[in-house]
N, C-alpha and C positions, 0 to 999 in steps of 0.2 A: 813407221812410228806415227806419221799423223794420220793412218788411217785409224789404228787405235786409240788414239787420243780422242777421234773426231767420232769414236764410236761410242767411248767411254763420255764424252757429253752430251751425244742424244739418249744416251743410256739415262745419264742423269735429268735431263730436262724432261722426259717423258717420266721419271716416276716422281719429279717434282712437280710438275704441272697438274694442276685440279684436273680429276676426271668427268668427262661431259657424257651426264646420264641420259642414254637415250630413253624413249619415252617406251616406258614397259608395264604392264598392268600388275605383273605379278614378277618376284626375282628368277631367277633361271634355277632349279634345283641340281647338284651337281652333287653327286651320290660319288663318292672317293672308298677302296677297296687297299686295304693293307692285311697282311697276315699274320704281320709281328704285333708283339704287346704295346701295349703305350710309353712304356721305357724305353724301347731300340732305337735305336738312331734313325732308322729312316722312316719310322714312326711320326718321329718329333720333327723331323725335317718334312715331312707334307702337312703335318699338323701347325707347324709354322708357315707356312709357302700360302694353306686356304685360309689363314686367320687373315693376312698381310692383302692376298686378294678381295677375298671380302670388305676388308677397308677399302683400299684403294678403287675399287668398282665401284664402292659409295652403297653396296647393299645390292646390285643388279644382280653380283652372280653370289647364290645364298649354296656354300658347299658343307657339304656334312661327313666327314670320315668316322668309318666302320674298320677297325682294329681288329687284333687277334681272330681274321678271317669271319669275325659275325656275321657278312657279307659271302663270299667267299674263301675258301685257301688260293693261295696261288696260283698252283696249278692248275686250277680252273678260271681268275679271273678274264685271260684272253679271251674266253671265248663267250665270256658274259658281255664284256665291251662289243663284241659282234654281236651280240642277242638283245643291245640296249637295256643290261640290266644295271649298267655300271657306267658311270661317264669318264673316270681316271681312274688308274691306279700306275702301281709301279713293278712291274712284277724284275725278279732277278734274270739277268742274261741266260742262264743256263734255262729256264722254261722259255724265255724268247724262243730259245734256238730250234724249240722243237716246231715253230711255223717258221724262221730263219736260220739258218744252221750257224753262219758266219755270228750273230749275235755275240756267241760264245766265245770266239777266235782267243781273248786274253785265258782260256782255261790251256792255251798249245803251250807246248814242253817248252818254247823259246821264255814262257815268262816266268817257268817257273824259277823261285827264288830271286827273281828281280825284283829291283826299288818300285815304288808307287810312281815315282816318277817315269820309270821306262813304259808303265801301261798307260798313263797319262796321254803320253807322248803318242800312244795307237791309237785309245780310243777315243781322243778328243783331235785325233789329226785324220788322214783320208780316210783309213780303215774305217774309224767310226763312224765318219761321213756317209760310205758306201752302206754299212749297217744299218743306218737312221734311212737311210733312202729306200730300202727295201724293204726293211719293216713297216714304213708310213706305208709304203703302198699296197702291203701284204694284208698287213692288219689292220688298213682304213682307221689310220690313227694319225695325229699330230704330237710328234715329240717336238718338247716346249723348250729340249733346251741340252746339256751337257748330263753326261751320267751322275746317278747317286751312288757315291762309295759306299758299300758294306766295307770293306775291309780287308784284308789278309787271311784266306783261309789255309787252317792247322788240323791238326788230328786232336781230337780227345776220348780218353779213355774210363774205361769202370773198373776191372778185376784187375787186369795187368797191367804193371807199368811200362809206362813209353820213355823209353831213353835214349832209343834212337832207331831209324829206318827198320833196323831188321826187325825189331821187335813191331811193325802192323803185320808181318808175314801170319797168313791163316785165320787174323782177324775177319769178322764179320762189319763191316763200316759200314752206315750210313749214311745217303750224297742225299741231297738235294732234286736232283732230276741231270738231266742232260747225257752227254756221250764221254765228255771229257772227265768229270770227278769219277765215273765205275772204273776209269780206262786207268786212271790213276793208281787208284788200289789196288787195281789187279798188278797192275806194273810193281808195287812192292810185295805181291805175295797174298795181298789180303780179298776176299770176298765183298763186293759191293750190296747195298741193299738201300731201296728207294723209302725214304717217310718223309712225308709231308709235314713242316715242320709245328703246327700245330700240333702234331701229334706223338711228337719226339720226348717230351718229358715222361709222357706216361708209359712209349715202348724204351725205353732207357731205363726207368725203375723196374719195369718185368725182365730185363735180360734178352730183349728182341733182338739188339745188337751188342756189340762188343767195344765200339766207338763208332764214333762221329765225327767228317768231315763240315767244322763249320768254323766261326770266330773268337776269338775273346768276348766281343760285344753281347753275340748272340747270345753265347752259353751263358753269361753273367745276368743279361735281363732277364732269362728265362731262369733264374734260378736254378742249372740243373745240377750244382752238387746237391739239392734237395731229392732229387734224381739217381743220385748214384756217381755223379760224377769225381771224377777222382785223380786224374792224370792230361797231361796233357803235351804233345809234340811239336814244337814250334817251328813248321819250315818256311812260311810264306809260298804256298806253294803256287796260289793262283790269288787274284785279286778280284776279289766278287763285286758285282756293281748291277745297281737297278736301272730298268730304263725307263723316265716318266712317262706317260703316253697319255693323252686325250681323245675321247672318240672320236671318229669324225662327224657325225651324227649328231653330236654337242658341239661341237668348235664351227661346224656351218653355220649354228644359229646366232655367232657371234660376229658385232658389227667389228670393221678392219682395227678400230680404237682399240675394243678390248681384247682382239689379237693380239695387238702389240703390249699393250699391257699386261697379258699373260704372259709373252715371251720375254721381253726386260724382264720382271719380277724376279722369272726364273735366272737369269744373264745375273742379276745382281746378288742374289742370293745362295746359289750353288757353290759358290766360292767356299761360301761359311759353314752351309750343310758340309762339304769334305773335308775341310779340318775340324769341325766338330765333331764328323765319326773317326776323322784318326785319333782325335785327343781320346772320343771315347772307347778304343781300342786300348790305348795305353791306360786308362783306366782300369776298366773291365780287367784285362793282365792283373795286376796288381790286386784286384778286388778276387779274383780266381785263388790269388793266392794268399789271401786273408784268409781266406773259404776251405783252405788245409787242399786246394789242386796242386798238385804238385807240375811244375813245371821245365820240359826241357828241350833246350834251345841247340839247330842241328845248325852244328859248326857251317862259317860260311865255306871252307873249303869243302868241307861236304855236300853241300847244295850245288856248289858245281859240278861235283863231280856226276853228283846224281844229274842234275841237268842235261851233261854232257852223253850219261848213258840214253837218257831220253832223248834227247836229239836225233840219237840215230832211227827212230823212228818218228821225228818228226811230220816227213812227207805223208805214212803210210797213217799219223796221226786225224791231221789235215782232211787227206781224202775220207775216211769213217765219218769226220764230224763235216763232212760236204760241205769244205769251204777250200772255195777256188783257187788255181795257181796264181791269178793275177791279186787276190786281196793277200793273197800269201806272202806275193814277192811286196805287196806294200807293208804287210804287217816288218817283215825284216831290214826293211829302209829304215820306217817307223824307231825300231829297238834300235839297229846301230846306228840312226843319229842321237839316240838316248844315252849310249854307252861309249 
């Protein structure tokens, strides 16, 4: 207890205390890369995070964020951050994992349909730890700090209604990227297919797919019952989350002060960025269903059960998405002290 207490007040004294501007001729330019609109949540949560620094630096580091991928989409910005064309972003765990494998780990059958609380409890305890450690060193990056929740990801639908598991069987669905959402759909029957999510509204109104694994949040900012949207499955199947990341290439150039200034910011602040995308989750819901999506929620006894089918290939899960027996046996420490 008092080493948290004693954290929580140099937490505080360091974002109370004037910042001492070193002597710079010009501000640091810090080019920020997002793929979502300006309404999604983790939009507003970095667009808060570089307004809040720019204050607090006193104007040293002058950051600029490029939205809706005007910069890049996602799935490219890693390897702009390695090409110095980009000094932050945030990309989602499932594109981590294709330079990390383990990145992804909260997409294994153990989490599916569990509380926010149980992945919490992984990815902000060793697991994530080991994750953060090998991505810093993978991808010459500095993560500043705890993940960014997306949310709960569900199925949504266009032509057919979703009422319950059986009904994705034969569908064509849409992931995101990674091993674990195609591994998913396939597991109930349905065809996976990769879009980049920029470009989801427009192959959703042509009939490119049939549904989409994504969120309340997502699908509501992005308007896509203007799209077609129409239905939707609600199991909580995995809990999606971003990883902040700064270059390294940009963060060498910064004196130890505004290190630390970047890293509180983030300590102090991420707190509120995750219950602000749960609240806006629970919005989004509700606003989905203003919007005539019809919505349907898969019993918790069902989610076990389905779980429990999925478990039995847990291991055989694991090893596909190449992540190790030892972060394994900690992710399951992790859950049953959650549960």
């Amino acid at each position: 207890m008092s080493t948290i207490v004693g954290r929580r007040i140099l937490l505080g004294s360091a974002l109370a205390a004037p910042f001492i501007r070193t002597a710079r001729a010009n501000p640091l330019q810090m080019r920020v890369s997002v793929d979502t609109t300006p309404a999604h949540g983790r939009t507003r949560s970095i667009a808060d995070f570089l307004k809040k620094l720019e204050a607090a630096s006193q104007g040293e580091i002058a950051p600029k964020l490029f939205d809706s991928g005007q910069l890049f989409a996602d799935r490219d910005v890693i390897k702009a951050m390695v090409l110095g064309q980009v000094e932050m972003a945030a990309p989602g765990t499932w594109l981590v994992s294709s330079y990390v494998p383990e990145a992804d780990f909260a997409q294994l059958p153990i989490f599916y349909g569990q509380s926010i609380e149980t992945t919490h409890r992984a990815i902000d305890g060793i697991p994530g730890d080991i994750v953060n450690e090998q991505v810093a060193k993978k991808l010459r990056v500095k993560i500043p700090g705890r993940w960014i929740d997306l949310g709960f990801t569900n199925w949504y639908g266009t032509r057919k209604p979703l009422t319950s598991l059986a009904d994705l069987k034969g569908l064509k669905i849409r992931n995101s990227g990674g091993f674990a959402q195609p591994w998913r759909a396939r597991f109930f029957g349905a065809v996976p297919s990769m879009t980049p999510w920029p470009d989801v509204p427009l192959a959703l109104s042509q009939g490119t797919f049939d549904a989409l694994q994504s969120t309340n949040e997502s699908c509501a900012s992005a308007k896509l019952w203007d799209a077609g949207l129409r239905y939707g499955l609600i199991d909580h199947q995995s809990m999606g989350d971003y990883i902040p990341m700064i270059s390294n290439a940009f963060w060498d150039t910064l004196s130890p002060a505004m290190k630390t200034l970047i890293t509180d910011l983030w300590a102090a602040n991420i707190g509120i960025y995750r219950t602000n995308l749960a609240a806006d989750q629970e919005t989004a819901e509700k606003t989905l269903q203003t919007k005539n999506v019809k919505l349907s929620f898969v019993p918790p006894a069902e989610l076990e059960t389905a779980r429990k089918r999925m478990m039995a290939d847990q291991e055989k899960v694991a090893r596909e998405m190449r992540i190790s027996p030892d972060i394994l046996a900690r992710i399951h420490e992790a859950v049953a002290a959650a549960n």
